[in-house]
GUFI-717054 format. One record per residue: residue number from 1; x, y, z of N, C-alpha, C in turn. Coordinates in steps of 0.02 Angstrom, whole numbers. Each point is the difference from the previous one (the first is absolute). Example, Ala and Ser with C-alpha at 12.3 -4.5 7.8 and 13.67 -1.06 7.14 Angstrom:
{rec 1; {660; -284; 390}; {-45; 59; 0}; {45; 60; 0}}
{rec 2; {-18; 53; -36}; {42; 59; 3}; {-39; 55; 37}}
This chain:
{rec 1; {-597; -403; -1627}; {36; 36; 52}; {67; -32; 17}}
{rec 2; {16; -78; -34}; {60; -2; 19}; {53; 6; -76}}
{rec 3; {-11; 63; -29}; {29; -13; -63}; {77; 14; 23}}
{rec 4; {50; -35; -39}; {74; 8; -18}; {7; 34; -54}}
{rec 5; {57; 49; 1}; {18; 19; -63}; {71; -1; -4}}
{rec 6; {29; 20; -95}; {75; -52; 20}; {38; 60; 30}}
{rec 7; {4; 39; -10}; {63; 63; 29}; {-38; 50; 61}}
{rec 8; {-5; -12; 41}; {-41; 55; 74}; {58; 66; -21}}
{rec 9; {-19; 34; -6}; {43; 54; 47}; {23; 34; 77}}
{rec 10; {42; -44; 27}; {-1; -1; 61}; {-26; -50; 32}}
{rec 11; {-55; -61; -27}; {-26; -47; 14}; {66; -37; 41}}
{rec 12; {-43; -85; 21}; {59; -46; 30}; {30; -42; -52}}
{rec 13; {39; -2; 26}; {39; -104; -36}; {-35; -23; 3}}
{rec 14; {-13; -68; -44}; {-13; -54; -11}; {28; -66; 50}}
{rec 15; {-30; -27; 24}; {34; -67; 45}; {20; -31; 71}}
{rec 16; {8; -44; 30}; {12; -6; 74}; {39; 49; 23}}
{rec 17; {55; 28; -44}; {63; 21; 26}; {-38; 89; 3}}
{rec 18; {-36; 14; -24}; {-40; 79; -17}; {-52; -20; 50}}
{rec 19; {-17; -49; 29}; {-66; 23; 54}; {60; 8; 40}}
{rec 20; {48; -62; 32}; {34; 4; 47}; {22; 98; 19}}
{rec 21; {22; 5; -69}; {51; 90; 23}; {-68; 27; 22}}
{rec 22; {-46; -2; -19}; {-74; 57; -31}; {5; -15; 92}}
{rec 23; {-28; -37; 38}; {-8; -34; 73}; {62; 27; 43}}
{rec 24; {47; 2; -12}; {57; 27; 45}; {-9; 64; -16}}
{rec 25; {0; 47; -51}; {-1; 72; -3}; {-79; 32; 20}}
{rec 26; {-56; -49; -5}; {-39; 34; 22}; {5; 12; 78}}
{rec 27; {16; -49; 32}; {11; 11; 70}; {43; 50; 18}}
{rec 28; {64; -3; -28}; {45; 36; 14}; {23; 63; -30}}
{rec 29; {-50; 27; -59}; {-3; 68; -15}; {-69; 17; -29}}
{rec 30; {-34; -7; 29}; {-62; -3; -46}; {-12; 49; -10}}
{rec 31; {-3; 74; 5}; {7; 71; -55}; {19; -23; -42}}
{rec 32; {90; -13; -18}; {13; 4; -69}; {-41; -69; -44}}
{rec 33; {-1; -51; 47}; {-27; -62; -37}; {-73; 24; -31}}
{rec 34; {-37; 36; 19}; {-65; 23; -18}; {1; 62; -44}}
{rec 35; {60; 37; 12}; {-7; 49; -52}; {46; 0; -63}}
{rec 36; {55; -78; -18}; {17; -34; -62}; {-27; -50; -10}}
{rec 37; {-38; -69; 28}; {-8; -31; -11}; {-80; -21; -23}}
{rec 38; {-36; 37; 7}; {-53; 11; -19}; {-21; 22; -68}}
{rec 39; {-28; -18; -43}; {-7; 25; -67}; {-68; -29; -41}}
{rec 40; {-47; 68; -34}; {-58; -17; -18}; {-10; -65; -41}}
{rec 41; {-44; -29; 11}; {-25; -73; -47}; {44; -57; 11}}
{rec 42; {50; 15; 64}; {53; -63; -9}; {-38; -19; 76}}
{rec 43; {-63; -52; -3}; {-17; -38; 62}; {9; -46; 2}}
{rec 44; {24; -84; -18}; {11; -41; -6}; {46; -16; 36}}
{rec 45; {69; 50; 1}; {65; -36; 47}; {-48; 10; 65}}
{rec 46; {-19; 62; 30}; {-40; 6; 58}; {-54; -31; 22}}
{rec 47; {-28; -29; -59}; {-66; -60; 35}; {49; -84; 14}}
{rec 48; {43; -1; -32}; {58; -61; -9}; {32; 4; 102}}
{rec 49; {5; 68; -18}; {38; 8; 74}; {-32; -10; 56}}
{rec 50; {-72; 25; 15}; {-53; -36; 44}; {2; -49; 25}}
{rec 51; {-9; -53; -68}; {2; -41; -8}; {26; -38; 33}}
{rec 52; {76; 15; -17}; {58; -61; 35}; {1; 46; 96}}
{rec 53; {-48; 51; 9}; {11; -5; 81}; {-44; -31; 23}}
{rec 54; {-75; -3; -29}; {-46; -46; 23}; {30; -71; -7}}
{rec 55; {30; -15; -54}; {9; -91; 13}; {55; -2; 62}}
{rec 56; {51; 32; 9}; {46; 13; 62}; {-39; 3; 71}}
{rec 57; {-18; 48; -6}; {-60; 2; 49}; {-56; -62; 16}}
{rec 58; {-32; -6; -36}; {-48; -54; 3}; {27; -65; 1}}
{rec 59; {55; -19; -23}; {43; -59; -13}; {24; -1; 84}}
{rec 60; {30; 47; 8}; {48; 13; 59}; {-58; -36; 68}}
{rec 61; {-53; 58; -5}; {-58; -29; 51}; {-16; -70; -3}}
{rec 62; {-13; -35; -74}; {-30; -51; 20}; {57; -65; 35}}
{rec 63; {75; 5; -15}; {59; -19; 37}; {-10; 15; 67}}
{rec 64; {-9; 41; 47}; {27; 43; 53}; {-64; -20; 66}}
{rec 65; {-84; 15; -46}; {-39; 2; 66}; {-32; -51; -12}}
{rec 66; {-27; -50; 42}; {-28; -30; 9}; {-54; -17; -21}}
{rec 67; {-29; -63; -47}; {-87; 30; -27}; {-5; 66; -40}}
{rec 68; {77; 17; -31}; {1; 61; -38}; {-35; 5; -78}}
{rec 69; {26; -89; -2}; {-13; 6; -77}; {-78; -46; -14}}
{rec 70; {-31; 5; -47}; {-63; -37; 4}; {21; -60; -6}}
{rec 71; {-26; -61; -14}; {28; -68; 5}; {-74; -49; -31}}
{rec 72; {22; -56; -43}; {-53; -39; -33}; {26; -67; 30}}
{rec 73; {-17; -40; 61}; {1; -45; 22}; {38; -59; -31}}
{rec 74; {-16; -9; -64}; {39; -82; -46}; {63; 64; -42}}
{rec 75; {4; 51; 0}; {58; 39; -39}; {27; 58; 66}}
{rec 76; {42; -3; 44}; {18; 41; 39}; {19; 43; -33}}
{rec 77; {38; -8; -59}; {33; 57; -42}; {-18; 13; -68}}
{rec 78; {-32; -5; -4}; {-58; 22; -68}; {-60; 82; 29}}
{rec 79; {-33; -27; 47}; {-20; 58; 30}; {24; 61; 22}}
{rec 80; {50; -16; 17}; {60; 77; 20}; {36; 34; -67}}
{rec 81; {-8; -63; -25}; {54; 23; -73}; {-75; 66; -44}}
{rec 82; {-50; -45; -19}; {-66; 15; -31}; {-14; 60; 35}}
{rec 83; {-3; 13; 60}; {-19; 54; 24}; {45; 72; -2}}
{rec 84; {59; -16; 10}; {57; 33; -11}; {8; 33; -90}}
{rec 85; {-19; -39; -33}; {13; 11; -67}; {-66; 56; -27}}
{rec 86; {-64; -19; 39}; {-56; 37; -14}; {11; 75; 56}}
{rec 87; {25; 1; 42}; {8; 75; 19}; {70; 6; -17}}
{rec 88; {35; -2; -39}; {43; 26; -53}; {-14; 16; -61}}
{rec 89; {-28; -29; -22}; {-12; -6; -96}; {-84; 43; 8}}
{rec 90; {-44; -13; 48}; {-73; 52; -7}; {-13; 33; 57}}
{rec 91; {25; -29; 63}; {-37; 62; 32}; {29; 62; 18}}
{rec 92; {95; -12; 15}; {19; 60; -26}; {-5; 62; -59}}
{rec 93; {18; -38; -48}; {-33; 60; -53}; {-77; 26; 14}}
{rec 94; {-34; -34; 17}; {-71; 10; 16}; {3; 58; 45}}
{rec 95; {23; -6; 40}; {5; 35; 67}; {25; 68; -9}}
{rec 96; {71; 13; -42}; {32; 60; -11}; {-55; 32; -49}}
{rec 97; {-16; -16; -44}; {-45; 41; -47}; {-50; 17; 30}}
{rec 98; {-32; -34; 25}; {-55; 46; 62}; {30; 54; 48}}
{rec 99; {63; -27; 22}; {7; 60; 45}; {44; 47; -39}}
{rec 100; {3; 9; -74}; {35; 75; -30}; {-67; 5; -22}}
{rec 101; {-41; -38; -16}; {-74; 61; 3}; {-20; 7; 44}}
{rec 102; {-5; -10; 66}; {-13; 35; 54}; {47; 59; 6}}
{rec 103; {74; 3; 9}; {30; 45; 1}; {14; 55; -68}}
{rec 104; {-30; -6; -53}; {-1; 50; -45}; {-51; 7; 22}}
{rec 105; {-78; -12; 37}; {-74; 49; -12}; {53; 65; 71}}
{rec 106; {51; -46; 39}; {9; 50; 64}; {50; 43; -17}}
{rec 107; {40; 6; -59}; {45; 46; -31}; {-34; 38; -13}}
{rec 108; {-62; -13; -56}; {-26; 46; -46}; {-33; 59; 55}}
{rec 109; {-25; -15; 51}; {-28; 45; 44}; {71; 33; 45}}
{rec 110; {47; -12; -3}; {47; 19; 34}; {59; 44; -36}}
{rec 111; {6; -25; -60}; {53; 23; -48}; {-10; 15; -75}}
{rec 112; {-9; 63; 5}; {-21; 21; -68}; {54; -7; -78}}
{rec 113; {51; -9; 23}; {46; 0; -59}; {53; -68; 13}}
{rec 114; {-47; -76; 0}; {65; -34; 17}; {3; -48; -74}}
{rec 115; {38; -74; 21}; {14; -16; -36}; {-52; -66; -30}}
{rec 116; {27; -34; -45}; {-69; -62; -29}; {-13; -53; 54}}
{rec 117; {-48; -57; -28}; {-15; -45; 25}; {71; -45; -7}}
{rec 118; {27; 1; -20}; {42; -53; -35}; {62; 13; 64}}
{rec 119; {31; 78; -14}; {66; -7; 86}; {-36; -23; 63}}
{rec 120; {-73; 30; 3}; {-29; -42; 63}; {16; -62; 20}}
{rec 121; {-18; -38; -58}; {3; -77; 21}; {85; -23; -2}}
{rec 122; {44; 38; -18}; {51; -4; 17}; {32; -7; 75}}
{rec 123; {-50; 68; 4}; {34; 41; 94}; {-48; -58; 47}}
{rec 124; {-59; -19; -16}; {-26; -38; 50}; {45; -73; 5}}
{rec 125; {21; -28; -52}; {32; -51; -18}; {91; -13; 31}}
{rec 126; {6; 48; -7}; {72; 2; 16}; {7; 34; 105}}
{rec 127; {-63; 29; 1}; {-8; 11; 92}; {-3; -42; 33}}
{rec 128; {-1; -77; -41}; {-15; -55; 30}; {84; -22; 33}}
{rec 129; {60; -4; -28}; {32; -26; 14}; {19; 11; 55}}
{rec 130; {-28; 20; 77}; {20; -15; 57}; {-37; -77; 26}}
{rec 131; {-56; -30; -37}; {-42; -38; 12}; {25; -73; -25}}
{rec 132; {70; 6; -23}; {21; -84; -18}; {3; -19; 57}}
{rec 133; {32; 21; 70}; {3; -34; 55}; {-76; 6; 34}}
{rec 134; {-60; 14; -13}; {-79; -6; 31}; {-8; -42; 21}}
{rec 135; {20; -85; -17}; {-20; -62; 18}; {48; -24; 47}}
{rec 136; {15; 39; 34}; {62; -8; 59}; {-70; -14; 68}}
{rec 137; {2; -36; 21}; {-47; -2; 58}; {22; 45; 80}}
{rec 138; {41; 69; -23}; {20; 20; 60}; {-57; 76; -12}}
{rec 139; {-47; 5; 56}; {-56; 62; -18}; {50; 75; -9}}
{rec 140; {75; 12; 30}; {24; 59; -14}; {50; -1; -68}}
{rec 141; {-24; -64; -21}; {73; -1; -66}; {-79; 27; -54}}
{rec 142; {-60; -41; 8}; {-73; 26; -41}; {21; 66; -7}}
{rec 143; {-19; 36; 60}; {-19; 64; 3}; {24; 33; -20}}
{rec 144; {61; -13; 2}; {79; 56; -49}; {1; -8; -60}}
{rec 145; {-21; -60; -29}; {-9; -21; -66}; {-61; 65; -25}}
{rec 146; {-56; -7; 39}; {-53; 42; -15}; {-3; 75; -1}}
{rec 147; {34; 31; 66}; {23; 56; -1}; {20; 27; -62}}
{rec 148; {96; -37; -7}; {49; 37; -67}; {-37; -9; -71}}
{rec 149; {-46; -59; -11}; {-34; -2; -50}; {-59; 78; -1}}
{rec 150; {-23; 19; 51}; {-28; 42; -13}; {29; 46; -12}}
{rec 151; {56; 39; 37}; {58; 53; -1}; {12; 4; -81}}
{rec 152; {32; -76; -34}; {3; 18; -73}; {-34; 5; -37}}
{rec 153; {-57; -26; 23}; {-74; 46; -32}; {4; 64; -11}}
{rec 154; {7; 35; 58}; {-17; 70; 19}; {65; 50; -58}}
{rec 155; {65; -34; 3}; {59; -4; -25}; {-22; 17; -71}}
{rec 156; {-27; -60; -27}; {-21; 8; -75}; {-56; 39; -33}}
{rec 157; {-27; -6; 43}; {-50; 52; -22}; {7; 92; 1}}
{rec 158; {37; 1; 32}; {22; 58; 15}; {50; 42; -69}}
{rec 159; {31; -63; 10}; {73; 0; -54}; {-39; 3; -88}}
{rec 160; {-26; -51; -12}; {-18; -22; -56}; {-81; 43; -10}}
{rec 161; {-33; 21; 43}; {-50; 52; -14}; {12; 66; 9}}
{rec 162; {55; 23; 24}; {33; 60; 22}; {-50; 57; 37}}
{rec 163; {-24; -37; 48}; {-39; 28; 64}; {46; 2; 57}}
{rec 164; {-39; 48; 52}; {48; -18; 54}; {-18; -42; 49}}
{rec 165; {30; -22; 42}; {9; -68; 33}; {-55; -15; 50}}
{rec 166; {-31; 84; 17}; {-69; 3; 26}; {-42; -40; -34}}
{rec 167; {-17; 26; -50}; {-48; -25; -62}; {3; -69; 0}}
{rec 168; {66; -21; -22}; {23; -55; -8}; {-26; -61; 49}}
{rec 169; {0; 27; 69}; {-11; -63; 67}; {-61; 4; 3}}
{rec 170; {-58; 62; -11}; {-59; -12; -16}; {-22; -28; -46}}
{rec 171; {47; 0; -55}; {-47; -52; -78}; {28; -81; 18}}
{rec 172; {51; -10; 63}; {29; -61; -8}; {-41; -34; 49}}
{rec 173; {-45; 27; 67}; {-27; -26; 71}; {-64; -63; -41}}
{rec 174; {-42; 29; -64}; {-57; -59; 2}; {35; -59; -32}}
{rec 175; {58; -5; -49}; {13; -52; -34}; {53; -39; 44}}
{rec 176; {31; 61; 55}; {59; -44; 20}; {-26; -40; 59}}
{rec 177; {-63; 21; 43}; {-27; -33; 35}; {-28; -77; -36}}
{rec 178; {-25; -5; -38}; {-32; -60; -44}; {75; -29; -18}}
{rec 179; {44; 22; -44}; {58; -41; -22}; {45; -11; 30}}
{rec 180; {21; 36; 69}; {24; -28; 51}; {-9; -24; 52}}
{rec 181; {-52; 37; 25}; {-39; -13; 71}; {-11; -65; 5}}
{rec 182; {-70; -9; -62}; {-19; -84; -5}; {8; -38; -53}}
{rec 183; {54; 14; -36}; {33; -40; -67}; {34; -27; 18}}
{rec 184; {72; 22; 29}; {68; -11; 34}; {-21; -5; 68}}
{rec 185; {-68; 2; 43}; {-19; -6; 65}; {71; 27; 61}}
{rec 186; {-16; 67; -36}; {46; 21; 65}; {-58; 46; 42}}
{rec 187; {-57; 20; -21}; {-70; 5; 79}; {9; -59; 20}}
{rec 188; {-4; -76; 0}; {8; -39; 48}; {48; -35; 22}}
{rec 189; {72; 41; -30}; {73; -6; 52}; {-20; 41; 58}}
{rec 190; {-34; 78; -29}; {-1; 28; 50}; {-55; 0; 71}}
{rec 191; {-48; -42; -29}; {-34; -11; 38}; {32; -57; 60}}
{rec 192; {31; -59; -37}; {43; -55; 40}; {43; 44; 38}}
{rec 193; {38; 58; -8}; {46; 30; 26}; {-40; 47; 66}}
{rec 194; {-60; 35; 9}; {-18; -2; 37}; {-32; -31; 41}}
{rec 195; {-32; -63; -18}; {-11; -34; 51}; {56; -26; 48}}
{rec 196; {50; -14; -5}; {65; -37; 3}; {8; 67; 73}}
{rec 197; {-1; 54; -46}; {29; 68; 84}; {-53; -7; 27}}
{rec 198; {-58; -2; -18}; {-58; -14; 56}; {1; -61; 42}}
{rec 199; {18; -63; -9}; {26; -30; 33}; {53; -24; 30}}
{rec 200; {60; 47; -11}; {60; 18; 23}; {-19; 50; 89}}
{rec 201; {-40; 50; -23}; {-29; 44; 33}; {-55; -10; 55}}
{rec 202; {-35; -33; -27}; {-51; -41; 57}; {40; -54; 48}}
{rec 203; {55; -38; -29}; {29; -34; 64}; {49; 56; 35}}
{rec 204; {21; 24; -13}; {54; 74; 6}; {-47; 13; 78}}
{rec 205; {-65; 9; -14}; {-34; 27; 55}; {-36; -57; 38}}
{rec 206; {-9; -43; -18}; {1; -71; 69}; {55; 5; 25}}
{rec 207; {49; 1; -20}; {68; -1; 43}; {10; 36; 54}}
């Protein structure tokens, strides 16, 4: 499932400088980015691209929060490094391929004429890039991360399965809850974010 092939049609570049553009245009046009940049059997730049948001992400967190990163007592930095490298290199890929088979069994019941397994793991892969900043320890910078990641979910699927956007936010709610909610933990930005008005609110009314 992560095959390369040499010429995509419409596929991505090759390289830092091709995730970098692939990451700015998905944010910033993601129709057209999803409906050229996508192309059958070319998954590799898009599992590559994950990739470098989880180590951003996960890298970023274990810098930022406190007790973020795991830690081996006689190697302070062996443990963060080791751990960091294993949810980059297995549990991401691990993770996306489960959730484009979760989200192809929720296409197939939803969308009778779409497209392969292969742009899936594209569109789930590339919805990620609001989630390089996730490891930001601020619960409303999470949550926005989690949100637009879902939005370009909804975005790609729409685009690249050519359903409409109805369809689309219903085939995106079980995977984007799991891959954003509690992957990128923006359910527990948002949960930190309401407690925070609840206790904004409860002194509001001692006062």
């Amino acid at each position: 499932m992560t095959q390369w092939i040499e010429d995509p049609e419409g596929g991505r570049d090759r390289g830092p400088r091709a995730v970098a553009r692939a990451w700015f245009e998905v944010l910033t046009a993601p129709r057209r980015f999803f409906r050229t940049g996508v192309a059958p059997a070319d998954q590799a730049p898009g599992l590559f691209f994950l990739m470098a948001v989880v180590f951003v992400a996960e890298g970023g967190r274990y810098l930022l929060v406190a007790d973020g990163a795991p830690a081996v007592s006689s190697h302070p930095i062996a443990g963060p490094a080791l751990a960091l490298a294993l949810t980059v290199v297995l549990v991401a890929p691990v993770a996306l391929h489960l959730l484009v088979a979760l989200q192809t069994l929720v296409l197939m019941a939803l969308v009778s004429d779409r497209a392969g397994v292969s742009e899936t793991v594209q569109v789930l892969a590339y919805a990620s890039a609001p989630c390089v900043a996730a490891g930001v320890p601020v619960p409303a910078v999470r949550l926005a991360c989690g949100a637009y990641g879902f939005v370009l979910l909804v975005v790609g699927i729409a685009v690249v399965h050519e359903t409409s956007y109805r369809r689309a936010t219903l085939a995106a709610i079980p995977v984007g809850a799991i891959g954003f909610g509690y992957g990128f933990r923006a359910f527990g930005a948002a949960s930190e974010l309401l407690s925070m008005v609840s206790t904004v609110v409860g002194f509001g009314g001692i006062v």
